[in-house]
C-alpha positions as CSV (number, residue, x, y, z in Angstrom):
1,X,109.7,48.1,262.0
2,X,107.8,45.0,260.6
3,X,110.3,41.9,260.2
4,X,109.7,40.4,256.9
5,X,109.1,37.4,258.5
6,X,105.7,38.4,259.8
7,X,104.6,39.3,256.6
8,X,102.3,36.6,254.5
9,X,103.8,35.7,251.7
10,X,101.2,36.9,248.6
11,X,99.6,34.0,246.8
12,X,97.2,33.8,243.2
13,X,94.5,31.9,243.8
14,X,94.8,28.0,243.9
15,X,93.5,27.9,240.1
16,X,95.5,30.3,239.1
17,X,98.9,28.9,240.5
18,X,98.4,25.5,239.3
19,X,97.5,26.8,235.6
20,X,100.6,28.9,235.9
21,X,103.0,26.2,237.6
22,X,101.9,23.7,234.6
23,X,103.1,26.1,232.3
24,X,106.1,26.8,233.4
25,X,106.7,23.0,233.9
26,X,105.6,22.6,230.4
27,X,108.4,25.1,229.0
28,X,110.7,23.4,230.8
29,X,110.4,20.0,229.6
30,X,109.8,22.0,226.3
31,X,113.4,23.3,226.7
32,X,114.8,20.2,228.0
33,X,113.8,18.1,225.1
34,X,115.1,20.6,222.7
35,X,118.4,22.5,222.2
36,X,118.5,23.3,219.1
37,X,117.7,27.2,218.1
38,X,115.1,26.9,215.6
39,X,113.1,24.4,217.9
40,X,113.3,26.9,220.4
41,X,112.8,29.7,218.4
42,X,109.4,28.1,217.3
43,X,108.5,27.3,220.8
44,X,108.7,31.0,221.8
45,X,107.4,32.4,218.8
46,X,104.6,30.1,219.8
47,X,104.1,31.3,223.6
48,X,104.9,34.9,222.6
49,X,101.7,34.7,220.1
50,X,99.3,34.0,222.9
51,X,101.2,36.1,225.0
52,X,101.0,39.4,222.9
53,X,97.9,38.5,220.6
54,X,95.7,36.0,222.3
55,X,95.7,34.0,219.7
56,X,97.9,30.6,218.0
57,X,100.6,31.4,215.8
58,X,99.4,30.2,212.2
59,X,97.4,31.4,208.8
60,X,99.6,33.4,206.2
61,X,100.7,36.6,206.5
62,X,99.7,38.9,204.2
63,X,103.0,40.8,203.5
64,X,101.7,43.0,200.3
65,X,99.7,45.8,201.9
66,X,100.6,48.9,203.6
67,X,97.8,49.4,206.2
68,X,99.0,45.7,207.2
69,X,102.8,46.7,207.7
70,X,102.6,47.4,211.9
71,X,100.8,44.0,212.1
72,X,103.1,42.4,210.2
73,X,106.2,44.1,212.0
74,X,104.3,42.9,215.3
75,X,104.0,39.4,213.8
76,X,107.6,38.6,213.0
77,X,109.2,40.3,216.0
78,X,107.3,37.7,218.2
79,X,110.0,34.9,216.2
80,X,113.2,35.5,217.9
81,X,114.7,34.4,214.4
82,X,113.5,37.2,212.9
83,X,115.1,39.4,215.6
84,X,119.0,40.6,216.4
85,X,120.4,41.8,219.8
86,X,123.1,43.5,220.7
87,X,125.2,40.9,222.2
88,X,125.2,39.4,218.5
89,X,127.4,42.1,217.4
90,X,130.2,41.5,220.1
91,X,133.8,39.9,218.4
92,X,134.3,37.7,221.3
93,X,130.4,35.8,221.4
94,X,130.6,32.5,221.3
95,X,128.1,32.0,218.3
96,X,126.8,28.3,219.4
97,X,126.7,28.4,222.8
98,X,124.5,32.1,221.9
99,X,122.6,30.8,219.1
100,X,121.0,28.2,221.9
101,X,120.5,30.7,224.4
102,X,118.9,33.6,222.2
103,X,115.4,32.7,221.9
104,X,115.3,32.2,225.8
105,X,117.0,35.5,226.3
106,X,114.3,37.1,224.1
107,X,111.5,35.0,225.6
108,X,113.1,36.5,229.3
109,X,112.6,40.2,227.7
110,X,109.2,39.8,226.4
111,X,108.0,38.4,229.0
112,X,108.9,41.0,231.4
113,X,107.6,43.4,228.9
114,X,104.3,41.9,228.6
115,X,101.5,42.5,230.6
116,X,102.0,39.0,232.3
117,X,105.6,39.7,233.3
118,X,104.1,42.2,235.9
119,X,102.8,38.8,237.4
120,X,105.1,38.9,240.5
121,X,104.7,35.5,241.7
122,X,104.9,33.7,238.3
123,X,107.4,36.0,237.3
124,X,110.1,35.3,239.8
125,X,109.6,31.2,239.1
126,X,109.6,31.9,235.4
127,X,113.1,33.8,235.6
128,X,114.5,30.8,237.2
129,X,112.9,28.5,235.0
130,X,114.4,30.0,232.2
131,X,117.5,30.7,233.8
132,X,118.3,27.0,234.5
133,X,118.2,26.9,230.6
134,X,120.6,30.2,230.0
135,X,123.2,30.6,232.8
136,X,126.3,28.5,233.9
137,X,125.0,27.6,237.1
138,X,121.5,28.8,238.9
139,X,121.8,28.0,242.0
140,X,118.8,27.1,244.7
141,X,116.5,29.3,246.4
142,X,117.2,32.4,243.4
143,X,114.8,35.6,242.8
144,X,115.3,37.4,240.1
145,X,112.9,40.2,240.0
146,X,111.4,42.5,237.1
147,X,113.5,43.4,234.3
148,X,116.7,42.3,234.9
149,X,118.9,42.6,231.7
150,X,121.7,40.0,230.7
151,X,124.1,39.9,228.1
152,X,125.0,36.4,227.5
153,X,124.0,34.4,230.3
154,X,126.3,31.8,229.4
155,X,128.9,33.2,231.5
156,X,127.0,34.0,235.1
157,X,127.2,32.0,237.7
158,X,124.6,32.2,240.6
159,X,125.0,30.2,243.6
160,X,121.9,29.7,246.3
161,X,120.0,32.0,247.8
162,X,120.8,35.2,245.5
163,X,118.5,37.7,245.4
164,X,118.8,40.3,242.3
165,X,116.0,43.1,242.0
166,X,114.3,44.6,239.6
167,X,116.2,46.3,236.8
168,X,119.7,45.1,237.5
169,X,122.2,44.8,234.8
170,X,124.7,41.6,234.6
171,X,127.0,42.3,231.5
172,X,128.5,39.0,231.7
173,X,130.9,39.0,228.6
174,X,133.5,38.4,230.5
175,X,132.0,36.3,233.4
176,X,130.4,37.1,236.5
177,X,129.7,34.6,239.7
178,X,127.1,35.6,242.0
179,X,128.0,33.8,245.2
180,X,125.8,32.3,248.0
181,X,122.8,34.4,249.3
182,X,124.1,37.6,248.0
183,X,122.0,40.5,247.1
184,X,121.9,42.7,243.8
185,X,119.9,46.0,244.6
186,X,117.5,47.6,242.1
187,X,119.4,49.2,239.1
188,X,122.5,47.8,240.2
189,X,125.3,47.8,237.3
190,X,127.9,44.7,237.2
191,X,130.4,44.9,234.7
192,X,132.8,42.0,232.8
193,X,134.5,43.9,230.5
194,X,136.1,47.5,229.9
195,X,137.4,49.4,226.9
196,X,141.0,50.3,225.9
197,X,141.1,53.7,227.2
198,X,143.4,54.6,223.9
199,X,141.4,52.4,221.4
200,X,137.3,52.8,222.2
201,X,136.7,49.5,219.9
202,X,139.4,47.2,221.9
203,X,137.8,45.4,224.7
204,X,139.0,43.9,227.6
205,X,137.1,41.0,229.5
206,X,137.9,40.8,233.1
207,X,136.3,38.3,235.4
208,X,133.3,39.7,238.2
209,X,133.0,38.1,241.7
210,X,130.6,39.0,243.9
211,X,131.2,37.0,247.3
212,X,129.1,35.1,249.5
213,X,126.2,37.8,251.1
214,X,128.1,40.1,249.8
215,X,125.5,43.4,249.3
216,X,125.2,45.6,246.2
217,X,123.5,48.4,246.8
218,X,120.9,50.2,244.3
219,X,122.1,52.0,241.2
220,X,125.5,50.8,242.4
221,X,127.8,49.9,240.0
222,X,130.7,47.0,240.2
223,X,133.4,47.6,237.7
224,X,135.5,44.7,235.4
225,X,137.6,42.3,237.1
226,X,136.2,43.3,240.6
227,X,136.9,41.3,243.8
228,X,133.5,42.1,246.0
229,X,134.8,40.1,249.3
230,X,131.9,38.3,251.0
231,X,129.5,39.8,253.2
232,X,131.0,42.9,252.1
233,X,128.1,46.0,251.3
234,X,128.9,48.3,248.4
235,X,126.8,51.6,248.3
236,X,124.9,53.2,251.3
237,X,122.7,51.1,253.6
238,X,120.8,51.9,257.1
239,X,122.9,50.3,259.9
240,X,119.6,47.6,260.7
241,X,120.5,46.6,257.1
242,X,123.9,45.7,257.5
């Protein structure tokens, strides 16, 4: 078995990483300086042009003929105002604090779904850029890996050293904390809320905690209101994992 340890850590080439380190630094001053959702809507809708269509966002649209319509669809779904998402549609969403957050939470799905979000080394220190700006608390030391879907954001908490692979859900509506150096494995489900079992449309938001090194394994899923003690392994793993 090769210890992880002895394995060089991949690197882009020295050109490459500084272009893609000033970017990210750029779009976090960028979000710094601006909290308001239509700023950040703009600033998105701006990166997501170049991202998608290699080009600046500007010039007029033109909105009147038919063989133009797919462009045009393509064109406005790049500005997250012209977009809705599911967690918009939950009674218990606190509108301001998710009218802040929405344009980086559509910004964190493009990207992944862009050709750049393959990336693997800018795309674990983009997810933490943007996740300084979206969740409670983002701990040190994070990597959040490819595709990782979120609900709100504003309720997860994620203390140091967490590691959550790819395609992981966090339904945070009712809160979940992440604590130190645990790991989320790939297609892991973590759950905040539950329904009425005799009324469908009542839900009920229970609290998530996932201790300290506490291990979830893949397609595992943690139910609502869930005590996961640390260092405590939930789903199958070899014993030299353990």
């Amino acid at each position: 078995m090769v210890s992880p340890a002895t394995v060089p850590v991949p690197h882009p080439t020295p050109e490459a990483e500084e272009i893609y380190r000033r970017w990210i630094r750029f779009l976090d001053e960028e979000f710094l300086r601006h909290s308001s959702p239509e700023r950040r809507a703009e600033i998105v809708r701006d990166q997501l042009y170049q991202l998608y269509l290699g080009r600046p966002h500007g010039g007029k649209l033109n909105l009147t003929l038919t063989s133009e319509l797919p462009g045009n669809v393509i064109n406005l779904s790049l500005d997250p105002l012209n977009v809705t998402m599911e967690a918009e549609h939950f009674a218990e969403v606190d509108r301001e604090r998710f009218a802040r957050r929405k344009p980086l939470l559509w910004f964190w799905q493009m990207f992944d779904r862009s050709p750049v979000g393959l990336n693997h080394w800018l795309g674990l220190r983009f997810r933490c850029m943007l996740g300084r700006h979206i969740f409670e608390h983002l701990g040190n030391g994070v990597k959040i890996y490819h595709g990782v879907d979120l609900t709100y954001g504003y309720n997860l908490s994620i203390g140091d050293g967490v590691t959550i692979r790819q395609r992981a859900l966090l339904n945070d509506r009712g809160g979940i904390t992440i604590g130190n150096n645990a790991i989320i494995g790939s297609f892991a489900r973590i759950f905040s809320f539950s329904h009425d079992p005799g009324d469908y449309e009542k839900i009920r938001l229970k609290a998530t905690v996932i201790g300290a090194n506490a291990h979830i394994g893949t397609h595992a899923i943690v139910l609502a209101g869930q005590h996961v003690a640390p260092g405590e392994v939930v789903g199958a793993f070899p014993d030299d994992r353990m």
